[in-house]
Structures are given as C-alpha cells and as structure tokens.
C-alpha positions, 0 to 999 in steps of 0.5 A, spaced: 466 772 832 473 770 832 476 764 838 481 765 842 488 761 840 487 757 847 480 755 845 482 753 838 487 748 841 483 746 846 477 744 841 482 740 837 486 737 842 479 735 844 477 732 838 483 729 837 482 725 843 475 723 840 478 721 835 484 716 837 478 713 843 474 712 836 479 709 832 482 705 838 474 701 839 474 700 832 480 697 832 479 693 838 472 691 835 476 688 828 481 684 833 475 682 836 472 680 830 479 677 826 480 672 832 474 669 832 474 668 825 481 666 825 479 660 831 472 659 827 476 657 821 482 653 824 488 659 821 495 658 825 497 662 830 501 668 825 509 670 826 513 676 827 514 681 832 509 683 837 507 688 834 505 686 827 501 681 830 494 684 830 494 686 825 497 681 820 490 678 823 486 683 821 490 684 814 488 676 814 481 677 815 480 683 811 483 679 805 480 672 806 473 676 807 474 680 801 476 674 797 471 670 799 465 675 796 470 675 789 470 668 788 465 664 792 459 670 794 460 672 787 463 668 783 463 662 780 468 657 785 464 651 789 466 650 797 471 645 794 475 650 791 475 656 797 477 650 801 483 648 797 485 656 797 483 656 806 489 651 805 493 654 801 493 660 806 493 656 812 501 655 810 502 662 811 504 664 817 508 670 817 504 677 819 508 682 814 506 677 809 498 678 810 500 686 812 504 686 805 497 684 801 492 688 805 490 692 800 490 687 794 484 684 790 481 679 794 480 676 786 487 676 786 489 672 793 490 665 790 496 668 786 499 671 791 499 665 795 502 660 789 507 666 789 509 666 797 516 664 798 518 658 804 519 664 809 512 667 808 510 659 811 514 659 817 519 663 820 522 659 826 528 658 821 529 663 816 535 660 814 532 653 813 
C-alpha cells in the first residue's frame, strides 16, 4: 500500500515538529544543567553576542566535565592540580572560545587554556 503525497508530508511534517520539541527540551535541560554547574564552581558570566552565549556555556561545561573525567576521575591529577586548570579557565570569558573547543579532548584543555590570547579573557576592549 502505498500513501498519498499529502499524508507522507503530514507524517514528516509531523515528526519534524516532534523532533525540534525534543531537541528544544534537551537543550533547555543542558542550559539548565550548565548554569547551575557555571554558579556551583564560581565561572564568570561568558561574553560575546547573545546568541553564542548559551551555548559557549554549554561547550564550557561540556569540555570542563569531560576534562574533569580524563585527568581527575581517571587520571592521575589531585584537587590541587584541577584546581589550578579551573583558574586558568576562569580567565576565559569569550563564548566563541569555549564553542571553538567543544569538540576537543578533555585531556587536551590545559593546553588549550595556556594557548588562549588576551582577547579569549576578555573582550570589553579588544584593542587594549
């Protein structure tokens, strides 16, 4: 049996909606979840445009999690050394640094941080 064109769209049009609703509660979840972590652990507020906002704080948390498990939960460094590396990454402040590293290895966040420029800890004057 074969459906008709208008069903078939209907049907799709249909999941689509189903899928965005979801996608849109996860998201909203992970906010939720990254700004709660973000006051629990005292990292500044994130700049740029509005728009990269959110989810500069979601890449954060990601990538602060997942380092976290490498090197801590895994590995070999003490509270002493992760606290060191929360410094470091509480100098960065830029969101389009932290959504320029969301796909890295956790392993690799404390060179990332060591490599960030001036404008990655700040950008209420970039020509500082």
């Amino acid at each position: 049996m074969q459906i008709s064109t208008d069903c078939w769209k209907a049907a799709r049009d249909a999941d689509s909606e189903t899928k965005e609703k979801w996608l849109a509660e996860k998201r909203a979840e992970e906010q939720e979840a990254s700004a709660a972590w973000a006051k629990q652990f005292d990292m500044p507020q994130l700049e740029g445009p509005a728009k990269a906002l959110d989810w500069g704080e979601r890449s954060r948390h990601q990538l602060m999690r997942a380092a976290h498990t490498a090197l801590v939960v895994e590995g070999r460094w003490d509270e002493a050394d992760w606290a060191e590396l929360e410094e470091k990454a509480r100098s960065i402040t830029r969101a389009g640094w932290w959504i320029d590293q969301r796909d890295s290895e956790g392993t690799d966040l404390l060179e990332l941080l060591d490599a960030a420029t001036e404008t990655d800890r700040g950008t209420e004057n970039p020509f500082r």
